[in-house]
C-alpha positions as CSV (number, residue, x, y, z in Angstrom):
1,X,0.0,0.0,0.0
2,X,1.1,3.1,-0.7
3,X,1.2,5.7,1.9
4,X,2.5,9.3,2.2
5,X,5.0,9.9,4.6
6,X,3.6,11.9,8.2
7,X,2.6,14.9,8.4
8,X,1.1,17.6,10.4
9,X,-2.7,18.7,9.6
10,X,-4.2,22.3,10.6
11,X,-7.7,22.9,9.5
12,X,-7.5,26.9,8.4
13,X,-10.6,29.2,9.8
14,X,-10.1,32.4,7.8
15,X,-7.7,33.7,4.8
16,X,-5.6,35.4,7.3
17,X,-4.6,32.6,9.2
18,X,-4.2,30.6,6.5
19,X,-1.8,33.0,5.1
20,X,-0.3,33.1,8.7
21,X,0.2,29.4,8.9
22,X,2.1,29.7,5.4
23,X,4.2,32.6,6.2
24,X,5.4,30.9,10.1
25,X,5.8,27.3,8.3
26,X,7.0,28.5,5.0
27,X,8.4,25.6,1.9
28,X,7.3,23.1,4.6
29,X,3.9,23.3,4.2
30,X,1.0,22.9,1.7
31,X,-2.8,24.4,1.2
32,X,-5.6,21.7,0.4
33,X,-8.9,21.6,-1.0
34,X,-9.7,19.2,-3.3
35,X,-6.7,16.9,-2.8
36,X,-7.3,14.6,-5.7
37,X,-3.6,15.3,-7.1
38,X,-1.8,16.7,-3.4
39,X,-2.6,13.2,-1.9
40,X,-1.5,10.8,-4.8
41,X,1.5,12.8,-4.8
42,X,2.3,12.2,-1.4
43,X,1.2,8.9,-1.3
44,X,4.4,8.2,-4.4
45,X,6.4,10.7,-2.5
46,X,6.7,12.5,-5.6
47,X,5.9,15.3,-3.1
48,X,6.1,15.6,0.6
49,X,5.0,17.9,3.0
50,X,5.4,18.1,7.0
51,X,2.4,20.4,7.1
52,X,-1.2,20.3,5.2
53,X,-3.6,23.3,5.9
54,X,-7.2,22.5,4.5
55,X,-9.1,25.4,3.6
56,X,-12.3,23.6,2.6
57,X,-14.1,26.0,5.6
58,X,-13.3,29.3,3.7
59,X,-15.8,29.0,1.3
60,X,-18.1,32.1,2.2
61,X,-14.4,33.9,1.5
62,X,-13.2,32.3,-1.3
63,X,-15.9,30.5,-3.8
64,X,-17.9,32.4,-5.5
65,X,-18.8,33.7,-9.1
66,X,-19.6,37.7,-9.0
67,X,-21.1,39.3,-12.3
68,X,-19.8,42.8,-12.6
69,X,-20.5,45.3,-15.3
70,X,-17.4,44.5,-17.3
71,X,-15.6,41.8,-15.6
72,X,-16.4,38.3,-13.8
73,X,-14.6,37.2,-10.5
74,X,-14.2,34.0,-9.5
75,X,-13.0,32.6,-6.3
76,X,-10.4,30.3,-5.9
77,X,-12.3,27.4,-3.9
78,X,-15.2,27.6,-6.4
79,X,-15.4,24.1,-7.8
80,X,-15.2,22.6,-10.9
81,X,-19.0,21.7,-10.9
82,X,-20.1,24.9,-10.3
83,X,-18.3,26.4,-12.8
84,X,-20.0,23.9,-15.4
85,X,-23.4,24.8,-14.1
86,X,-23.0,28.3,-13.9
87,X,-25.6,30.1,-16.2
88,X,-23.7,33.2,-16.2
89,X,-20.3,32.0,-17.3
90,X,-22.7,29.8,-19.9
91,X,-23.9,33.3,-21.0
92,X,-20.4,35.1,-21.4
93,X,-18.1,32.5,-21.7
94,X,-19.2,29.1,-23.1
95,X,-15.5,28.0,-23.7
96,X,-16.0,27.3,-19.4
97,X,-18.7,24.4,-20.5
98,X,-16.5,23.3,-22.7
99,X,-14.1,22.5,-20.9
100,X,-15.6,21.4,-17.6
101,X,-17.7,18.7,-19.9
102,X,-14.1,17.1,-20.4
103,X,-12.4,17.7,-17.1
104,X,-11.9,14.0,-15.5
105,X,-14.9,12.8,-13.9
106,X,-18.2,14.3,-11.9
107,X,-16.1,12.9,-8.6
108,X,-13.2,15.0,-9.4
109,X,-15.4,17.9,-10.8
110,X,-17.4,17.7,-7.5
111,X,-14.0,18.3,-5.3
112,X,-11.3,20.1,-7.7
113,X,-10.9,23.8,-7.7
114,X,-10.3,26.6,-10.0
115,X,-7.1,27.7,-8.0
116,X,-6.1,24.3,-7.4
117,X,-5.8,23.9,-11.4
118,X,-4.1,26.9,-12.0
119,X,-1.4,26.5,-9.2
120,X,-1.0,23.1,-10.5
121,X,0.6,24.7,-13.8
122,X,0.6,21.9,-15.7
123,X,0.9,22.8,-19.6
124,X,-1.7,20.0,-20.5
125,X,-4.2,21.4,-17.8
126,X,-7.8,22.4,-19.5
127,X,-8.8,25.5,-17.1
128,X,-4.8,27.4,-17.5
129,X,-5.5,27.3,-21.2
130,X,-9.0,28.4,-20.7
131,X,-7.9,31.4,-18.4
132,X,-4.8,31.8,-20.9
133,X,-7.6,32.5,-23.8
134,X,-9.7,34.9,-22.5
135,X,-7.1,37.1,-20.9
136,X,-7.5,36.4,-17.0
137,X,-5.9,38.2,-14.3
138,X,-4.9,36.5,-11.3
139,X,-5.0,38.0,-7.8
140,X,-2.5,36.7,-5.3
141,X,-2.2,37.5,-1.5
142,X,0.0,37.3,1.0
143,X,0.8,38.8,3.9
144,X,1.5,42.7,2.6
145,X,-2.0,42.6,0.9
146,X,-2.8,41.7,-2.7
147,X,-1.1,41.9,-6.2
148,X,-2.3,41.3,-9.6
149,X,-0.9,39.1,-12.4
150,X,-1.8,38.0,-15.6
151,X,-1.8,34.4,-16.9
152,X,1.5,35.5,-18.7
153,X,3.3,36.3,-15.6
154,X,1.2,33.8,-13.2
155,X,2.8,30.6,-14.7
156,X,6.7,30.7,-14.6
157,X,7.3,27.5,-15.9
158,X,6.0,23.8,-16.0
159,X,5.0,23.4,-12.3
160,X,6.1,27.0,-11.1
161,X,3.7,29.6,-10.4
162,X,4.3,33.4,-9.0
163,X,2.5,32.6,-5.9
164,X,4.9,32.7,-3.3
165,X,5.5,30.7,0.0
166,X,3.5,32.5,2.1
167,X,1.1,33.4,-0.2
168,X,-2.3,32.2,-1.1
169,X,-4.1,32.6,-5.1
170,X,-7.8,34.3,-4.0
171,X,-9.6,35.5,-7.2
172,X,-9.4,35.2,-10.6
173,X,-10.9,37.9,-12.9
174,X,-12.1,37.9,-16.7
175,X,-12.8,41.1,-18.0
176,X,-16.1,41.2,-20.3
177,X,-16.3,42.6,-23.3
178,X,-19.1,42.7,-25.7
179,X,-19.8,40.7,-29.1
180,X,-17.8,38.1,-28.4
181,X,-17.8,34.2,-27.9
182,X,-15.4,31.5,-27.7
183,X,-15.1,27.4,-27.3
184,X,-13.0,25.0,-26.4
185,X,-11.8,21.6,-28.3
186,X,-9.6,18.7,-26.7
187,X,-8.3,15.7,-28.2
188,X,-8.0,13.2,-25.6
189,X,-7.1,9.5,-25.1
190,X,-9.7,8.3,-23.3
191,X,-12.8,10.7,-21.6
192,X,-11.4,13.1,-18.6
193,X,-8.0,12.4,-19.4
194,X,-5.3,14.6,-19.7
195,X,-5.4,16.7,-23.4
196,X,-2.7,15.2,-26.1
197,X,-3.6,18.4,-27.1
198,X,-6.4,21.6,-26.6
199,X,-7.3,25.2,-28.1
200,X,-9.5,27.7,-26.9
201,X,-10.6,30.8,-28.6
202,X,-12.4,34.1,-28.2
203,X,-13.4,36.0,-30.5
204,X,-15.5,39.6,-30.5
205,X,-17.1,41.2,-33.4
206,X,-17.4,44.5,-34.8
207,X,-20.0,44.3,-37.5
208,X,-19.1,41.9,-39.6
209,X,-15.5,41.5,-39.0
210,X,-13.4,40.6,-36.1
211,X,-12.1,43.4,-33.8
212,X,-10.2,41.0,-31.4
213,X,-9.3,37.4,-31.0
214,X,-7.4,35.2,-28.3
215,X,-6.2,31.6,-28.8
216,X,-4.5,29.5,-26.4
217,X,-2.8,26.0,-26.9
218,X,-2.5,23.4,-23.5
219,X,0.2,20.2,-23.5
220,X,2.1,21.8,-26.8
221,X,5.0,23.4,-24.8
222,X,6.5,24.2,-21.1
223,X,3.1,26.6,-20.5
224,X,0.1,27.1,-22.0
225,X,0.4,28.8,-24.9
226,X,-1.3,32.1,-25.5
227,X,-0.8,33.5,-29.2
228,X,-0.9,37.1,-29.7
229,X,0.3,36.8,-33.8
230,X,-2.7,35.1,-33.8
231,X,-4.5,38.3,-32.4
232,X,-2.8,40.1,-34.6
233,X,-3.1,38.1,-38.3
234,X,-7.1,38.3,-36.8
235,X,-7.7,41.3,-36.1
236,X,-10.1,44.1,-39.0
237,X,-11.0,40.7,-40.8
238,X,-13.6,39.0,-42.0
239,X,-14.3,35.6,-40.4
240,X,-13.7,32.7,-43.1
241,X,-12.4,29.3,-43.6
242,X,-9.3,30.7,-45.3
243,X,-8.7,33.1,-42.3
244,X,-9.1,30.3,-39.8
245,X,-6.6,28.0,-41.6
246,X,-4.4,30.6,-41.5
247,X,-4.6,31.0,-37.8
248,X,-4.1,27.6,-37.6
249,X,-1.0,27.3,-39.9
250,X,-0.1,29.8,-37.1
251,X,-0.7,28.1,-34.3
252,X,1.2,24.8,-35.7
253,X,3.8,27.0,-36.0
254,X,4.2,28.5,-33.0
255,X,3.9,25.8,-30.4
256,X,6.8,23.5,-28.8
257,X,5.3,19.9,-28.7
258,X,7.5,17.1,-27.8
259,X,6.9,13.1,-28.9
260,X,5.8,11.0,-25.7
261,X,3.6,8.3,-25.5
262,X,0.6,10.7,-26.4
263,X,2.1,11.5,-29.7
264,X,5.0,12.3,-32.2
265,X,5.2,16.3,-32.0
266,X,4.3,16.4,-35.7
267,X,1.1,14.7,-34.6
268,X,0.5,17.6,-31.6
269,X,1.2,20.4,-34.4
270,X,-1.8,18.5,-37.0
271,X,-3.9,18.8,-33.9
272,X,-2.8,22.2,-33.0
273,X,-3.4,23.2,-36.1
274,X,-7.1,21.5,-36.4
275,X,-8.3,22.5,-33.4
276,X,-7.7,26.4,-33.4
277,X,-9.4,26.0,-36.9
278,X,-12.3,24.4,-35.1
279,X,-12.3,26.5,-31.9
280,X,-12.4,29.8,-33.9
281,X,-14.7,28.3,-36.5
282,X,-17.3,27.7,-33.3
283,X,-16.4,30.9,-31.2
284,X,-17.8,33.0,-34.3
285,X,-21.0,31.3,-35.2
286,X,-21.4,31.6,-31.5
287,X,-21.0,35.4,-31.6
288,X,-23.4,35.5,-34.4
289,X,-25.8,33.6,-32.8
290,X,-26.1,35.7,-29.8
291,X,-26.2,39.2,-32.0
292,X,-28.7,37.7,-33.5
293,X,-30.6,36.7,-30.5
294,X,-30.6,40.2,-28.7
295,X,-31.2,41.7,-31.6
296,X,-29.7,45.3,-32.8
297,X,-31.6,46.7,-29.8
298,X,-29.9,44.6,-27.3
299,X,-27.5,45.8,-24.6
300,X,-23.9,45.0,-25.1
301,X,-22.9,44.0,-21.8
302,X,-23.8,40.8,-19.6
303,X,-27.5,40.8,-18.2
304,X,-26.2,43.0,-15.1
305,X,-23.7,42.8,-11.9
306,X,-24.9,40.0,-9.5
307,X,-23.3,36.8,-7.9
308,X,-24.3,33.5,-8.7
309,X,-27.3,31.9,-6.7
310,X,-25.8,30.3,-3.4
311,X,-22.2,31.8,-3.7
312,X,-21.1,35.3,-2.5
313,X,-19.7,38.2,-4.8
314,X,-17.3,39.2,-1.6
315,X,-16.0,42.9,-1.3
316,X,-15.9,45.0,-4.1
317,X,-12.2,44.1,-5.1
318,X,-13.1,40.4,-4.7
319,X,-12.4,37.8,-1.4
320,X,-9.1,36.2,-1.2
321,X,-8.7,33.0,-2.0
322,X,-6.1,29.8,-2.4
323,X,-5.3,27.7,-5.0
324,X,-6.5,24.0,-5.2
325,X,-6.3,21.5,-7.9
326,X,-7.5,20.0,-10.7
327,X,-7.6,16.5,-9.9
328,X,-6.7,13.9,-12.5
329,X,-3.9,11.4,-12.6
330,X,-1.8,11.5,-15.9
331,X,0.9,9.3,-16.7
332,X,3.0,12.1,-18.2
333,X,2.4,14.4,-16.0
334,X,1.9,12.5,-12.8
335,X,-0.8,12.8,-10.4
336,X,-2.6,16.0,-10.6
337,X,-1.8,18.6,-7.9
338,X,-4.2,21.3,-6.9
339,X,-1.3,24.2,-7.1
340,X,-1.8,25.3,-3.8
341,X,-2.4,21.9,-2.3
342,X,-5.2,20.8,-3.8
């Protein structure tokens, strides 16, 4: 059997003795939540801690989905399944279906975390790439009060995130932005598993061409990929098949694949390739729809400020919260860790 070696357990009460707990033990000591990648980490010693602290009791602080005029903030601890069955997030940003749909299983999607999958910083994880495409911001806090990163700056490095020892992810924010859609296509090897390989897209429209676009790649390189020559070759143009394949032929182009028992990296550049075509294809017919839907009367921003029913919007710059994982087990990746501690 295996077993991880011991360790000390402290079950947190608030943020700010969680962060407290972080900054006295320091590199000793790990945040958990969902647990579904910590623990079989532990348990193959692949990691090993001499302290957990569970934060599963901060959820009034730090799970949450608050609707805002322009942006949407989402708290670390919310979990995967109420991210899929948010109607607001459905609204604004179907590319979060998308991906939860293909996330490991409902008993993972029931436990893992938002923060827990973005502190994992795995470069095959779905949510990163997600978060990658439609330009999140990350809020970290420690014990000198809070900074804000982007994706960009947030993952360092296969694994390595900006979040410090003593420091806890609390919030992620998406800033909305009218006419837009986007979508999110995976090829897998078998349902919830790890992507071979994944694009997202978002894409807004002026008229009928495309003011702005966003793509990002997951498990083509040491990060998920975001492409701004893609934003670029995108931008003032009309949508078409032609224009897609070209964004493609970027995307091919610009990623790092390697060859693994997933796939030769010529194979992860077809898919690459094939699935930005599909993801932008998708994003825009989704953008259409909608226009079409509201009608040239219709407001162009989400269907006003509010929280999700049963979570809590937090203070006006958004609660603090802490990383936890994505749970999944992936033989080239190793058991999934929840970035803060799951």
């Amino acid at each position: 059997m295996q077993v991880p070696a011991p360790f000390e357990y402290e079950r947190a009460t608030s943020v700010d003795q969680a962060i407290g707990l972080l900054d006295r033990l320091g590199d000793t000591a790990r945040l958990v939540a969902g647990g579904h990648s910590l623990l079989p980490m532990m348990k193959l010693r692949l990691a090993n801690f001499e302290y957990l602290i569970d934060i599963n009791d901060l959820s009034d602080e730090l799970a949450y989905i608050a609707v805002e005029q322009d942006l949407i903030r989402i708290g670390a601890l919310t979990r995967h399944r109420e991210l899929l069955e948010s109607a607001a997030l459905a609204r604004t940003f179907p590319i979060f279906a998308d991906a939860e749909r293909v996330i490991a299983d409902p008993v993972v999607r029931n436990r893992g975390t938002l923060g827990g999958s973005l502190c994992q910083a795995d470069p095959s994880e779905d949510l990163s790439a997600v978060c990658t495409t439609l330009g999140a911001s990350c809020v970290i806090q420690g014990g000198d009060g809070r900074r804000v990163v982007t994706m960009e700056e947030f993952h360092r490095g296969p694994y390595e995130t900006a979040v410090g020892d003593a420091e806890m992810l609390v919030e992620v924010r998406f800033p909305v932005r009218p006419n837009g859609s986007s979508a999110y296509e995976k090829v897998e090897r078998r349902a919830g598993d790890w992507a071979v390989v994944s694009a997202g897209a978002a894409v807004w429209l002026d008229g009928v061409v495309i003011s702005d676009a966003r793509v990002g790649l997951a498990a083509v390189g040491p990060n998920t990929t975001g492409l701004p020559e893609i934003s670029r070759a995108l931008r003032a143009r009309l949508p078409s098949e032609e224009l897609y394949a070209q964004a493609g032929t970027l995307a091919a182009a610009s990623c790092e694949p390697v060859t693994d028992r997933r796939g030769s990296a010529e194979y992860k550049r077809h898919l690459a390739k094939e699935l930005t075509v599909r993801a932008l294809r998708r994003s825009v017919a989704r953008a259409r729809a909608d226009r079409a839907a509201r009608g040239p009367e219709a407001a162009e921003t989400p269907e006003g400020p509010g929280t999700e029913p049963g979570t809590w919007s937090g203070p006006p710059s958004g609660p603090p919260s802490s990383p936890q994982s994505d749970p999944r087990s992936s033989p080239q990746s190793g058991p999934r860790s929840d970035g803060q501690g799951d």
